[in-house]
C-alpha positions, -999 to 999 in steps of 0.1 A, spaced: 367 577 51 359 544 44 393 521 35 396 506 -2 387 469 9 356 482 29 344 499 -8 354 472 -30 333 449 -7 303 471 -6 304 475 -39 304 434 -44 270 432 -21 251 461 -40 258 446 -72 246 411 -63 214 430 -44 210 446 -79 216 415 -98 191 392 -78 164 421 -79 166 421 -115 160 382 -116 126 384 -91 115 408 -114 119 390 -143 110 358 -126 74 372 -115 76 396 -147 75 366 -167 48 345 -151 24 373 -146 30 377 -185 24 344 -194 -6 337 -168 -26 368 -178 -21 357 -216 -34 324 -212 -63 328 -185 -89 331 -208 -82 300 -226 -77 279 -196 -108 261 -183 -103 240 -148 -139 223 -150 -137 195 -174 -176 199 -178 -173 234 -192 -138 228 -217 -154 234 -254 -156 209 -278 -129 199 -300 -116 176 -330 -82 172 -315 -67 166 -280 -32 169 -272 -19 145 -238 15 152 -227 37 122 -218 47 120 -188 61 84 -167 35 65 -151 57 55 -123 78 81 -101 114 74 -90 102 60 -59 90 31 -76 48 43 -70 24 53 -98 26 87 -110 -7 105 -102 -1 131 -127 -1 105 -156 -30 87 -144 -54 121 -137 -47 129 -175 -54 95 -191 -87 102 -170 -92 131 -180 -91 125 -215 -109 91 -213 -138 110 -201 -133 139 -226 -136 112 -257 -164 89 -241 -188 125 -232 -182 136 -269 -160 168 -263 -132 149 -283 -129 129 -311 -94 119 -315 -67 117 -290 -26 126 -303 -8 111 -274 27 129 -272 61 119 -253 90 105 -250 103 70 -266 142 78 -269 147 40 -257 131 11 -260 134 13 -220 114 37 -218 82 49 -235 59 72 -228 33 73 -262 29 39 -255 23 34 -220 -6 62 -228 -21 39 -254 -22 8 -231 -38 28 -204 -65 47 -227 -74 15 -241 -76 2 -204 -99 34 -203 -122 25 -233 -109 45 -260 -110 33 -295 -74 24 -310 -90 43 -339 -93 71 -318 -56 78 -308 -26 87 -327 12 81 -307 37 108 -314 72 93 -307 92 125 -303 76 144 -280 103 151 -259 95 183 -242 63 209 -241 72 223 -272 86 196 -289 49 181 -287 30 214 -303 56 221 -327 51 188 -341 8 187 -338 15 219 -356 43 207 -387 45 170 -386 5 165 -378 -9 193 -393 -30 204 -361 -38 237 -361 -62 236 -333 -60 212 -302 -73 214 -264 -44 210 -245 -47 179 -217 -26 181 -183 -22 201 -151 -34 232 -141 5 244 -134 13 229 -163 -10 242 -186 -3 280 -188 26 278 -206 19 250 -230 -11 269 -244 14 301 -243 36 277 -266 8 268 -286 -7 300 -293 28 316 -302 34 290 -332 0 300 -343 -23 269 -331 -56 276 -318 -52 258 -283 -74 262 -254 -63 240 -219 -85 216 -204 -72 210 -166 -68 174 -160 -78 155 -124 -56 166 -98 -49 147 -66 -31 164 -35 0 156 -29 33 170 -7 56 174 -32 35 190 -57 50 230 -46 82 215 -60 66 211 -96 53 247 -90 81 263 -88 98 243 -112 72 255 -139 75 292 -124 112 288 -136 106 274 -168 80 298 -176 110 321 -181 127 300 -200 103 296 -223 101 330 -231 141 329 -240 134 297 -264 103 317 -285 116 352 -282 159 353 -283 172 317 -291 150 305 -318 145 271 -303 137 246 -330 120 207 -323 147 180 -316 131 161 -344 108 164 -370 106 142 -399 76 135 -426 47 151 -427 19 130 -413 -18 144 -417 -36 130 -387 -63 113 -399 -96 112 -386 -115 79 -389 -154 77 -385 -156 59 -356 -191 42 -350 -211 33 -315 -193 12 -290 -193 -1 -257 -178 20 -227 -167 6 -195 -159 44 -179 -144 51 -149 -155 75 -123 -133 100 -113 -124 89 -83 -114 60 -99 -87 78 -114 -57 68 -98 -69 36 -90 -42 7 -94 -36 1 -132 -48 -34 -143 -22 -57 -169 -26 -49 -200 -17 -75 -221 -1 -69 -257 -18 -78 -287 -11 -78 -323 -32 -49 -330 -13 -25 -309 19 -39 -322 5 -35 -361 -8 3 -352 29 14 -337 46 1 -364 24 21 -390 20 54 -366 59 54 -364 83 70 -389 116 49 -396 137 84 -383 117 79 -350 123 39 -347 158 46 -350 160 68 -325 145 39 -295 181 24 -303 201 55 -287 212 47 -251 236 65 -231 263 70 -250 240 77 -282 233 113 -299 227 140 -277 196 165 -280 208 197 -292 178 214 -273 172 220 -237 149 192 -226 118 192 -201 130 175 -168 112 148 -148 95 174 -123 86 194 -157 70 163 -171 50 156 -141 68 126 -123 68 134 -88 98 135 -73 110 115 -41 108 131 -9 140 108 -5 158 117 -37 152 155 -33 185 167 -40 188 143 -74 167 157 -96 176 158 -132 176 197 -150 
């Protein structure tokens, strides 16, 4: 007969079997879910991504923590550079994250596109998008977007049109240029993760937008022929040139940013918190440092 201690540790080990079955499951539960929902809206050839009005960019930093230019930001400004100069887009909303006046994401976007050829009339800066679904909640209630193509990674995309389509938005994902790096698996598995997570935000928790504000109609101007200086794709993660501020870019943040949102570039560290769980450097596409593996931020 097996002694108490013996039983009481068996018991322990079949429990935590149980328990870490249960989580694979729902781990590959999840993704399958969320993969097989949003395959047939996904389109990986930027030649064959239908047109639209609208595109949505996700922010992302265009430097990693190692101090070298992020690839994934540069692969989606030329992605959508080339989506807006072959006529599948008309107006770019460029999303992400401007908590500081450190750091901000909508606007290194802007300077970049512009580098890119695109018409300042042609882009809108959202301020406050501070996570996946931060960014389509707001193109859906701040913006008034009700249908978008969707511009970033392959990984990434599966679960921001899965976002999109569940607030009601008719979204389709264009995959942006993707260079091969060593590190990317790490951002895989990272999304895998948060594929489940999102699941929890739209389906138990109720997960509302960090911020919000005024409604602001995006406009779309008639925007006549210009001049295009394009750049090939394998141009795409070239060096960025310096981009030199001018009082045009100054005149159109200050009108395409709300006062609420203005207020918030002055919180630093010890400001207000975010109430909501946020997307983390990996989940925003900065690639992390082989160095610095064990620091990322969650």
């Amino acid at each position: 007969m097996q002694p108490p201690v013996g039983r009481g540790i068996t018991l322990v080990i079949r429990s935590l079997g149980a328990i870490l079955l249960l989580a694979a499951l729902l781990l590959v539960g999840a993704n399958l879910w969320i993969l097989g929902r949003t395959l047939p809206y996904i389109e990986r050839d930027m030649g064959q991504c239908a047109a639209q009005e609208v595109g949505i960019v996700f922010g992302t930093s265009n430097w990693t923590r190692s101090g070298v230019r992020n690839p994934h930001f540069h692969g989606r400004m030329a992605t959508a550079a080339r989506l807006i100069e072959d006529d599948q887009l008309e107006h770019l909303l460029i999303s992400g994250d401007n908590r500081t006046q450190a750091y901000n994401e909508p606007r290194a976007m802007w300077r970049e596109l512009s580098r890119r050829g695109v018409a300042a009339e042609q882009m809108t800066m959202d301020f406050a998008g501070f996570s996946t679904f931060d960014t389509l909640a707001r193109a859906r209630d701040v913006f008034e977007v009700d249908s978008a193509m969707l511009i970033t990674q392959d990984w990434h995309l599966p679960r921001a049109v899965y976002i999109g389509r569940v607030l009601g938005m008719e979204v389709n994902g264009c995959a942006a240029y993707e260079r091969t790096v060593s590190s990317v698996w790490q951002l895989r598995m990272r999304e895998w993760v948060a594929r489940v997570a999102t699941l929890g935000d739209l389906y138990l928790w109720g997960r509302k937008p960090y911020f919000l504000g005024p409604v602001e109609p995006l406009i779309l101007p008639v925007v006549g022929p210009r001049a295009l200086e394009p750049l090939e794709p394998s141009e795409a993660f070239e060096k960025s040139e310096a981009f030199e501020e001018s009082d045009t870019f100054e005149q159109l943040e200050l009108l395409q940013k709300p006062e609420p949102v203005r207020r918030l570039e002055l919180f630093e560290n010890g400001g207000e918190e975010n109430s909501g769980e946020e997307d983390s450097d990996e989940e925003k596409g900065v690639e992390p440092d082989p160095g610095l593996s064990g620091m990322t931020n969650e």
